[in-house]
C-alpha positions in Angstrom: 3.2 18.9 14.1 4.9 20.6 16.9 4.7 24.2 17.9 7.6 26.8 18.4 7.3 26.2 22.2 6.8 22.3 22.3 9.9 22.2 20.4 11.5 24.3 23.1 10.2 22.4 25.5 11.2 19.0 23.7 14.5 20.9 23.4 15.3 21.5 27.0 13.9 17.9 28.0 16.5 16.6 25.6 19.6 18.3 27.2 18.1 17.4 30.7 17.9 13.6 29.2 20.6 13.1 27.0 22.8 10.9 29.2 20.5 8.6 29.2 19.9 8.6 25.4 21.6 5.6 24.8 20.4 2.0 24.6 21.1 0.3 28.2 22.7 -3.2 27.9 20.1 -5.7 28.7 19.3 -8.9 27.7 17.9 -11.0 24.8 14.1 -9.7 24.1 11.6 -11.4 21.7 9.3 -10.1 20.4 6.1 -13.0 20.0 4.8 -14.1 16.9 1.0 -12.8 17.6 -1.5 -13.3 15.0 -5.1 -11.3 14.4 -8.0 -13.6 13.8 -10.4 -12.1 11.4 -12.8 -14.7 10.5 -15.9 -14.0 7.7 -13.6 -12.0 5.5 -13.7 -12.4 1.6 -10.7 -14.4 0.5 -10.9 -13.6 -2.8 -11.0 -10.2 -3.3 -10.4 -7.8 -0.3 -12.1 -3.7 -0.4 -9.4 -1.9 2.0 -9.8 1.5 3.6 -7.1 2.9 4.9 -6.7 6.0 7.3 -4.1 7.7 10.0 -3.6 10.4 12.2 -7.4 10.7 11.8 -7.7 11.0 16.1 -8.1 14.7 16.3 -12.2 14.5 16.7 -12.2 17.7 14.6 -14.4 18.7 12.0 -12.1 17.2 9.6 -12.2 14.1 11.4 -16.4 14.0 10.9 -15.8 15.2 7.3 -13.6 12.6 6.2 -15.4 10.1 8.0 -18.7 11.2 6.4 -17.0 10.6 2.7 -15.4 7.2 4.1 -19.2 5.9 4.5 -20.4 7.3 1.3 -17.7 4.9 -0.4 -18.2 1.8 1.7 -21.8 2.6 0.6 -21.3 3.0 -2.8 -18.0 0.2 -3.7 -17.9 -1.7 -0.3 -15.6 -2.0 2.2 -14.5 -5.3 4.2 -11.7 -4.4 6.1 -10.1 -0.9 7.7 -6.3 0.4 8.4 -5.8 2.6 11.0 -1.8 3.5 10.6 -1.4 5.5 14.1 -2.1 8.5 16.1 -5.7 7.4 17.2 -6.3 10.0 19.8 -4.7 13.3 19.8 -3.1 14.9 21.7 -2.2 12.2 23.9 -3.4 8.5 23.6 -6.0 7.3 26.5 -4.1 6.3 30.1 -7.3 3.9 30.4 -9.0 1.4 28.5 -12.4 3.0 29.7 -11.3 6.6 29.0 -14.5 8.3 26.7 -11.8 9.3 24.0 -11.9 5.6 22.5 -15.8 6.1 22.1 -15.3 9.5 21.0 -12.8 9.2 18.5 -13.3 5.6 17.2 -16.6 3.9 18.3 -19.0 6.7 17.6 -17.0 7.6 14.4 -16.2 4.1 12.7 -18.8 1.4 14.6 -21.5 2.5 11.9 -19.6 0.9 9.2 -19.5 -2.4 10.5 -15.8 -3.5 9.7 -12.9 -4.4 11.6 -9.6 -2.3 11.5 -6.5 -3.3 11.7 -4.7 -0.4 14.0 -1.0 0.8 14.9 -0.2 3.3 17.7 1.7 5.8 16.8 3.7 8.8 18.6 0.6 10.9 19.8 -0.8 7.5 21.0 2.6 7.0 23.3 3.1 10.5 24.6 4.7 11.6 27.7 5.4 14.4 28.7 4.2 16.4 25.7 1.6 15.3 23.2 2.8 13.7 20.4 6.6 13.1 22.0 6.7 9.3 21.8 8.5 8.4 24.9 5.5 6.3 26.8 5.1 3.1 25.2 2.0 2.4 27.8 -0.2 4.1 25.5 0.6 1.6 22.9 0.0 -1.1 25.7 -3.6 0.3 26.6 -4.6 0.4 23.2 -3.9 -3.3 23.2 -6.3 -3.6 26.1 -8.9 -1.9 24.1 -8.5 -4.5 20.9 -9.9 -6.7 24.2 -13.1 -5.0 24.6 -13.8 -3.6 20.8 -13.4 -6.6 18.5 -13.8 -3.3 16.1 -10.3 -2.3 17.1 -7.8 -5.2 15.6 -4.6 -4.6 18.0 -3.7 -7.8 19.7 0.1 -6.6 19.9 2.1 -3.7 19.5 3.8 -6.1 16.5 1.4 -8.5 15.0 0.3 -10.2 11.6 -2.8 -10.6 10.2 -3.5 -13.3 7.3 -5.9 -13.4 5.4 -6.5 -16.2 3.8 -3.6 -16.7 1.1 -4.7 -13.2 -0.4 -3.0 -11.3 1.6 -1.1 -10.7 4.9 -0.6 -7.5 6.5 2.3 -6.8 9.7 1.7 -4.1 12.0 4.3 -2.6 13.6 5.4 0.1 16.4 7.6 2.8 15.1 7.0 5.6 17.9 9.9 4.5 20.1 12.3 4.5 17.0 11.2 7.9 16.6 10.1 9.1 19.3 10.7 13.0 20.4 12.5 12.2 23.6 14.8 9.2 25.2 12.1 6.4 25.2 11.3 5.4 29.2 11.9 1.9 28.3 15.8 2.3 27.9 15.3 -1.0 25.8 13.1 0.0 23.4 15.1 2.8 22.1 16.6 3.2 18.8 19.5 0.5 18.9 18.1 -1.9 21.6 17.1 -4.5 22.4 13.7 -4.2 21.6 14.3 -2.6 18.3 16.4 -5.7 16.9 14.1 -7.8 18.2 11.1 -6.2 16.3 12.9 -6.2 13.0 13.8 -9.8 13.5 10.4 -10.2 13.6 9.5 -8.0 10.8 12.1 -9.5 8.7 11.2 -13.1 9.0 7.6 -13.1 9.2 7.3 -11.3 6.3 9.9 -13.8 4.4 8.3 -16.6 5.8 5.1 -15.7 4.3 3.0 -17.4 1.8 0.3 -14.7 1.0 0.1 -13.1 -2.8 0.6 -9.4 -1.0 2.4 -8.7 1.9 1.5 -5.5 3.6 3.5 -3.7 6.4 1.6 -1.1 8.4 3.6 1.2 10.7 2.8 4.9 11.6 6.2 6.6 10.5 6.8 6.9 6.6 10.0 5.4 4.8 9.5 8.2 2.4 7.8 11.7 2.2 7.7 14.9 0.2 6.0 16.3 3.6 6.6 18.2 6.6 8.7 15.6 8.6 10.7 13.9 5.4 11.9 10.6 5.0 13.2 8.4 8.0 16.4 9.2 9.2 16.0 12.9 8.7 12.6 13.6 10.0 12.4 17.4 10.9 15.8 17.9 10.3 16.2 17.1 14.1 20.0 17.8 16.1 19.9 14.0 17.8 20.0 10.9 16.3 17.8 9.2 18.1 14.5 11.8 16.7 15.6 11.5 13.1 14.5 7.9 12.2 17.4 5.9 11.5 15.6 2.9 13.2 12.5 3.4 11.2 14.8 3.4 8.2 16.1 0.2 9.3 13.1 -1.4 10.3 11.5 -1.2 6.6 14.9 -1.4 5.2 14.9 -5.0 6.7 11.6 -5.7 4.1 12.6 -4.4 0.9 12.3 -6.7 -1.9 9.9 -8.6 0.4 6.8 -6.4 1.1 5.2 -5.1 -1.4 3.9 -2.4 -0.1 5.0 0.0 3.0 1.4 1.7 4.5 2.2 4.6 6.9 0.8 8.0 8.3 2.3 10.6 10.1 2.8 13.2 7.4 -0.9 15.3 7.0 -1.2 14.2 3.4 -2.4 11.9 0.8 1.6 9.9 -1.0 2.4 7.3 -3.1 5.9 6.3 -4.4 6.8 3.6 -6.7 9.8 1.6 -5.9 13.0 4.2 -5.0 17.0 3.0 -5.3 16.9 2.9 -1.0 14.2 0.1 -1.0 14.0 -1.4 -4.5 10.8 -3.9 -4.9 8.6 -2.3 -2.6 6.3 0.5 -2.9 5.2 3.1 -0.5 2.3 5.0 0.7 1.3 7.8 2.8 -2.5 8.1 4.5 -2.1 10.4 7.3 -4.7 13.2 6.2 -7.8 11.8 8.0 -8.0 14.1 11.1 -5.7 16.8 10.2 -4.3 18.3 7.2 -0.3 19.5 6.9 2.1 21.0 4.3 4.5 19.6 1.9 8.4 20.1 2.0 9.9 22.9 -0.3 10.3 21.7 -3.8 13.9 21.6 -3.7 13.2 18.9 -1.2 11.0 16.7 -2.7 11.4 13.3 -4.5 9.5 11.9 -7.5 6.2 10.6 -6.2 3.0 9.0 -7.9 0.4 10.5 -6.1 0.7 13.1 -3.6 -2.5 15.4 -2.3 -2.5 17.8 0.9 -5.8 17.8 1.6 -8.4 15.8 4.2 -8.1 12.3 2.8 -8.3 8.3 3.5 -8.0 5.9 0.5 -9.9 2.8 -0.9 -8.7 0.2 -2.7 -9.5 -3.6 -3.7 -6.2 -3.4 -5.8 -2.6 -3.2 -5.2 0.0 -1.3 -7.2 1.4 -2.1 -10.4 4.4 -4.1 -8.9 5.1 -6.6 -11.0 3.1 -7.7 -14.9 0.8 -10.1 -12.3 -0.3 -7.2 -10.5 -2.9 -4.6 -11.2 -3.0 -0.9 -10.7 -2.0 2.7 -8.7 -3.0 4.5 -7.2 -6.3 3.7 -5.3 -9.5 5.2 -5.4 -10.4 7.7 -2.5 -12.9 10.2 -1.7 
């Protein structure tokens, strides 16, 4: 969440950058079809915890990290999410910057399983923390998934089977959202880029054969919190902040995942199926380093679960989607 005076500083950035808001003309870009390996994982049945925005190294951080290791200890755990903003402020310039150990390898390494992790805007800031403009943080968190086989991030856009069980697609939504005009004119809402990546999104997820199909992205589809659903996040003046892209890039899956994981909003969400993406259900887990507030209630849409409090969530079941699915929501500490 952004102060009074980032946002005026966001606000005259903007008008200084506004010309070049719009998405240069370049050419075709592809984004590759990159695949995590995750040997030695149960194929059967899969124990899934599932944090974001959790990179604050705060008390809350420790806290919630603390009741994460009670419930590995007590139901298990074989695999970890990690939907975005992994280091606050301002993700690491570095690959051997101490905020990776600090915020990840101290906190997480004692429980002994991988995560699968997504940057999101804190992780790509620029010129303020949090702005979303400098997709090189997202590119040195990469480099890190290179030292840490803890840290699952071989791409910026990447799937990771798992067995036929279940496949989950992690995907960058900072530049689609991102605060100011993106420095990679390409990667803006409306480029290249960003057709390339739903392309991507859209057939890999089609083309899978796994019983659940997971997309993990750090903005939300929908929320009842602070920054609302995707095209009107923060009720933001310029297109290009409010989301439409991330709208568009989930919109592209609906019907086809079956379920949409994101962070970003400071609280604990879960929404059936809604008329915009019909098929699909959502969740929120962006409460694991910092808490936030919800929307007014004239604001707010039907949800099945929604807690504003210093959370993560556990599960070794998916929603009730369909009759050969189980249940929602998860359990969580």
């Amino acid at each position: 969440m952004l102060s009074g005076v980032r946002r005026g500083v966001l606000g005259a950035a903007v008008a200084a950058l506004l010309g070049a808001c719009a998405p240069s003309v370049t050419g075709p870009v592809v984004v590759p079809d990159v695949r995590a390996e995750m040997p030695g994982l149960p194929q059967a049945r899969l124990r899934v915890l599932v944090m974001g925005d959790q990179g604050t190294g705060t008390e809350v951080q420790r806290r919630v990290a603390a009741a994460m290791r009670e419930v590995c200890a007590r139901e298990g755990c074989d695999l970890g999410v990690a939907l975005g903003d992994n280091v606050y402020p301002a993700g690491p310039k570095a690959v051997n910057s101490p905020l990776f150990r600090e915020r990840f390898a101290d906190v997480y390494g004692p429980l002994g399983i991988p995560f699968l992790v997504v940057p999101g805007n804190h992780d790509e800031s620029w010129l303020v923390g949090g702005d979303g403009a400098d997709a090189r943080g997202a590119d040195v968190q990469v480099a890190y998934s290179r030292l840490n086989g803890q840290w699952v991030m071989p791409a910026r856009s990447y799937r990771a089977p798992v067995g036929a069980l279940v496949e989950f697609f992690g995907v960058d939504t900072a530049p689609l959202a991102a605060y100011l005009p993106g420095l990679r004119p390409a990667e803006r809402p409306g480029g290249a880029w960003d057709r390339a990546q739903r392309a991507w999104l859209s057939g890999a997820v089609r083309a899978s054969g796994a019983r659940w199909r997971l997309v993990l992205g750090h903005h939300p589809l929908f929320s009842n919190g602070a920054h609302g659903n995707a095209g009107a996040y923060d009720r933001f003046p310029f297109g290009f902040q409010q989301g439409g892209a991330v709208r568009d890039l989930y919109g592209s899956v609906c019907g086809a995942a079956d379920l949409l994981l994101s962070g970003h909003v400071h609280a604990l969400e879960v929404f059936a199926p809604q008329p915009e993406c019909p098929g699909t259900w959502t969740a929120v887990s962006g409460a694991a380093g910092e808490v936030g507030a919800a929307r007014p209630a004239r604001a707010r849409r039907p949800s099945r679960r929604s807690v504003s409090r210093a959370s993560c969530a556990w599960t070794s079941r998916p929603p009730n989607w369909s009759s050969r699915r189980t249940r929602w929501p998860p359990t969580g500490p």
